[in-house]
N, C-alpha and C positions, 0 to 999 in steps of 0.2 A: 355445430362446433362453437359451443360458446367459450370452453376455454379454452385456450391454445397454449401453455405450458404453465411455468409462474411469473408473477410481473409482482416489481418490489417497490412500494411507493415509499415506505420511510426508512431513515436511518438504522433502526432498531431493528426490524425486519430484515434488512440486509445485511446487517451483520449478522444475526443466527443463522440465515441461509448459510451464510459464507464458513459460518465454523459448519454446520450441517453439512455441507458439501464438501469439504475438506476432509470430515469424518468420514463420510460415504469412499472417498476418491481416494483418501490412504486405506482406508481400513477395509474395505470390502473390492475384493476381485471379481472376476468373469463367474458370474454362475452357473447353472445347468440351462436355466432357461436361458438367457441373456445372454450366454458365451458366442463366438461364432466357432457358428458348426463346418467341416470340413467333409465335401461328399467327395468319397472317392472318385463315381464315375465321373462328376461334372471335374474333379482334378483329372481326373484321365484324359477328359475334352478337353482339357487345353485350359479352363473356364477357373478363372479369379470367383473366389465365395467373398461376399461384399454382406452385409450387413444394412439396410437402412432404416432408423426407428420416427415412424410419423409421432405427431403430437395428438391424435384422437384414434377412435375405431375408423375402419375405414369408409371412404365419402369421397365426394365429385371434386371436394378439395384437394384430395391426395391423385385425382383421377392421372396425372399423368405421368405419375410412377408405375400406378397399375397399368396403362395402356402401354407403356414401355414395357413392363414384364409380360403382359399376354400377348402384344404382339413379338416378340422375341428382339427387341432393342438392344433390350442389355447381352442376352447370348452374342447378337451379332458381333460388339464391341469388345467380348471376350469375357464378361463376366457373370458372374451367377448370384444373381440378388436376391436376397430374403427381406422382400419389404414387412415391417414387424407393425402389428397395432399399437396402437398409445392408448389412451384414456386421462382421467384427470388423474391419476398419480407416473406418470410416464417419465419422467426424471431423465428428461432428453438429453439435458445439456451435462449432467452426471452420465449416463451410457457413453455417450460419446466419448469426451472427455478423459473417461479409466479405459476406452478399448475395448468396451460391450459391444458397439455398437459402433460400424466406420462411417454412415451418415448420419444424419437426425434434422428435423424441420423443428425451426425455432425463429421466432419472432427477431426481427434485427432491436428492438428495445431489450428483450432479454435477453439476445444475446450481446450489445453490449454490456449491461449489467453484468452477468457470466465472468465477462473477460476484465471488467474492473476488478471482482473478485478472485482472479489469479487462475479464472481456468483457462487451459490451452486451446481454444476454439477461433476458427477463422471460416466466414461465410464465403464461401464461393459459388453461389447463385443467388437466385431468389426465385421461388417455386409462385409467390404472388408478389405482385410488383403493391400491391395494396392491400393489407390485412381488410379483412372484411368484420373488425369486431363495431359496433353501433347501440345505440338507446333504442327499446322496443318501448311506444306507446297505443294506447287505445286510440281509435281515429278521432273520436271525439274532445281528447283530452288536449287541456289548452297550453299543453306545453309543444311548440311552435320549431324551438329553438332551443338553445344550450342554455341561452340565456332566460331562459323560463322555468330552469331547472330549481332555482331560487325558492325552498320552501317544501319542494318534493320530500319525497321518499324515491329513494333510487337501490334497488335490488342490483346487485353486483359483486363478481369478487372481490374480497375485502381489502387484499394487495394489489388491484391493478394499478398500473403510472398515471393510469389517464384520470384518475379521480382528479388527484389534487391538479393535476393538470387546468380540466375544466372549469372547477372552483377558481382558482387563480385567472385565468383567463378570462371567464366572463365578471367574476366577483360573486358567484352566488355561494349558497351554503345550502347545502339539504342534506336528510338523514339516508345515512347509507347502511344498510342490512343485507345480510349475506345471502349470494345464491343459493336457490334450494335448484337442483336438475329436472328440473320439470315445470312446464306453464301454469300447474294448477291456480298456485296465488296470483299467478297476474291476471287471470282469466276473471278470478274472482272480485277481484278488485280495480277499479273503471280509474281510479289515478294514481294507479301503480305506475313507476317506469324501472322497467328492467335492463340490464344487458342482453345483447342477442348478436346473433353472426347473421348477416343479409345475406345467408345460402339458405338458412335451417331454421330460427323460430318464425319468422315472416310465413315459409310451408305452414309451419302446425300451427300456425292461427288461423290459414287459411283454408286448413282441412277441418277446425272446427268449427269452422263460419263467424270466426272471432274478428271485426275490421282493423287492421291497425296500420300504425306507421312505423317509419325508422328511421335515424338521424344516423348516420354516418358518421363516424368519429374524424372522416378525412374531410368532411365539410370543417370539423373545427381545427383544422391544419393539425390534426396528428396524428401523422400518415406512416405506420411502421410497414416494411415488407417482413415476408413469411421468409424465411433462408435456409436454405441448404447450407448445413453445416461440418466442420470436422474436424479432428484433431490437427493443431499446428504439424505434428511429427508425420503422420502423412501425408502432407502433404510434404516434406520437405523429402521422404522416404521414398513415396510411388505418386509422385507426378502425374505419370500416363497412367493410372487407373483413377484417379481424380478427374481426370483430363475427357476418360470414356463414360464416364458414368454421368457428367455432367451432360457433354454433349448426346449421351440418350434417352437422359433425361427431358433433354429443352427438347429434340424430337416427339417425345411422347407426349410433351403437352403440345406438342403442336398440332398432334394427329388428333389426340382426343376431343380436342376444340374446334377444330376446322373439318376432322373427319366424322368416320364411326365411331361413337364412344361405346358401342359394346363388348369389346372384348375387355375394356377395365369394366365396365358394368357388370359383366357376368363375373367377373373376381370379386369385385366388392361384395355383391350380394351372397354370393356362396362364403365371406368371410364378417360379414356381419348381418345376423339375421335379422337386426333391427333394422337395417334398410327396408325402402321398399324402390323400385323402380321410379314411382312417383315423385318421392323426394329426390332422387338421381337426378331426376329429368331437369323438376326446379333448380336445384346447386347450378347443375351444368350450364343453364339459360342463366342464371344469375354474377357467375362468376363471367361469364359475356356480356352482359348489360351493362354492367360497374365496372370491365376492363379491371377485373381483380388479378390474371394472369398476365395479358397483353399487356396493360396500361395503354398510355395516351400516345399513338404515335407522334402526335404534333410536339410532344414533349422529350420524343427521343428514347420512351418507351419500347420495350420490346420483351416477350419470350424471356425471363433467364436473368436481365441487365442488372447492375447495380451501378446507380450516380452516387458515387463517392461524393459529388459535392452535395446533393440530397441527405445521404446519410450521417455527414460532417452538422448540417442542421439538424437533424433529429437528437446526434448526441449531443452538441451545444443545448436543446430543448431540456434533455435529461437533465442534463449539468445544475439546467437553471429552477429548476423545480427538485433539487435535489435527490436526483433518483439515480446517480453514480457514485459511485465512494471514491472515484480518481477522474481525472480528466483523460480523455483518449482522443484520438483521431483514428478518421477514418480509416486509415492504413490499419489500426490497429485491429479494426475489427472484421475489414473483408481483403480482397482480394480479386482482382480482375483479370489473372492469369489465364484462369480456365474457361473463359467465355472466347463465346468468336468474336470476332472484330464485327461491327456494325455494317451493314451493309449499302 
């Protein structure tokens, strides 16, 4: 999962998103694909049809959505979920937003951004307490640190926040050229550094017997969570279905992590055949190494949480490196209603 929706680094960018999204959000309704579907029999059961659109195909990152639908999570709590595949054109925070779509996983940087741009969205979870996006290098290569990034070439999405981010932060400069989906050039080239997710290119290098490392983006304090997303109006609308989907959802990551992860395993892989179990295996161990899901207990991490004062610094960060077009707080962009109370 190297990219996880879109991320807006300059001014200019953000504003064509903004008329782009606006065009999308007036002009174009619920389509055949994207509409939500209404099953009779599951209305007959009693059972709420819910909608929810991830930002990739599916993977060990989304695992605990799937382990909530294959273990019957969601039926229990009364509803009937259609978890949807994403990929790189997945237009999360637009589905949502027009009523495609009643959930959607979206970074808390894009989605503030989103919500500076006038869309209706409010996070009411966090499905990763710490995005897992990182620098992939060769093991040999002498860049150590961020701050060695000075002079590189760096392979990555050409919009992400965290560019200018870094540059600013350490003071380096180095050329940036676009993702291509696949390892091939960085394989080929020993001082290349690329973008990567520490679930999934760290696997494929280490299935081609390529040694590498990876830098953490949360080593350089910029630390976004992954969010469960949705439209402001339902939540002011249906509450208690907001209310149920949250809480089984945070059950299912909690099964999937601490129990059997096969019953999302055998979903995923029958829904993306580019899976393999192997790479399952890696994501699943990895996203427990890095406390990408949990987080830090000693920090008050948990399953689900959002720290409004955590995510009041990150958009202060935005602000400061200009990657919002208004100022916000944190009220504006989540919401602590639907989580449990700590325990």
């Amino acid at each position: 999962m190297s990219v996880c929706g879109f991320r807006f680094m300059t001014f200019p960018l953000r504003l064509l998103s903004f008329v782009s999204s606006c065009a999308l959000l007036v002009g174009c309704g619920p389509t055949d694909q994207s509409a939500p579907s209404k099953n009779a029999d599951e209305a007959a059961a009693g059972l709420t049809p819910v909608i929810m659109q991830t930002d990739w195909f599916p993977q060990a990152e989304h695992g605990g959505f799937y382990q909530a639908l294959a273990r019957g999570f969601y039926r229990e709590a009364g509803l009937d979920v259609d978890v949807r595949p994403g990929g790189p054109s997945s237009h999360v925070r637009l589905r949502v937003a027009r009523g495609d779509a009643d959930f959607g996983l979206l970074r808390s940087d894009d989605t503030a951004m989103a919500i500076s741009q006038g869309l209706p969205l409010v996070m009411v979870a966090a499905s990763l307490q710490h995005d897992g996006e990182a620098l992939l290098v060769h093991a040999d290569s002498p860049v150590q640190d961020f701050s060695d990034l000075d002079g590189q070439t760096v392979m990555a999405p050409l919009s992400m926040v965290w560019v200018s981010y870094i540059q600013k932060k350490y003071d380096v400069v180095f050329k940036l050229v676009p993702t291509t989906y696949g390892l091939a050039s960085f394989f080929a080239d020993p001082a290349l550094v690329r973008s990567c997710y520490l679930t999934s290119e760290p696997f494929l290098a280490q299935e081609r017997g390529v040694p590498v490392r990876a830098l953490p983006l949360i080593d350089a304090e910029y630390d976004a969570y992954a969010g469960v997303v949705v439209r402001r109006e339902l939540v002011r609308s249906s509450p208690e279905l907001v209310r149920a989907f949250v809480a089984a959802t945070l059950r299912g990551w909690e099964d999937y992590l601490n129990g059997d992860p096969s019953p999302a395993d055998t979903l995923i892989l029958e829904r993306n055949p580019q899976m393999s179990q192997g790479q399952l295996d890696y994501s699943r161990a990895a996203l427990i190494e890095h406390s990408m899901v949990a987080g830090f207990p000693e920090k008050g991490e948990r399953i689900g949480a959002i720290d409004m004062g955590r995510l009041q610094h990150e958009i202060d960060r935005l602000r400061e490196f200009d990657a919002l077009a208004k100022a916000l707080s944190a009220e504006d962009i989540a919401t602590l209603e639907f989580l449990p109370a700590a325990k």
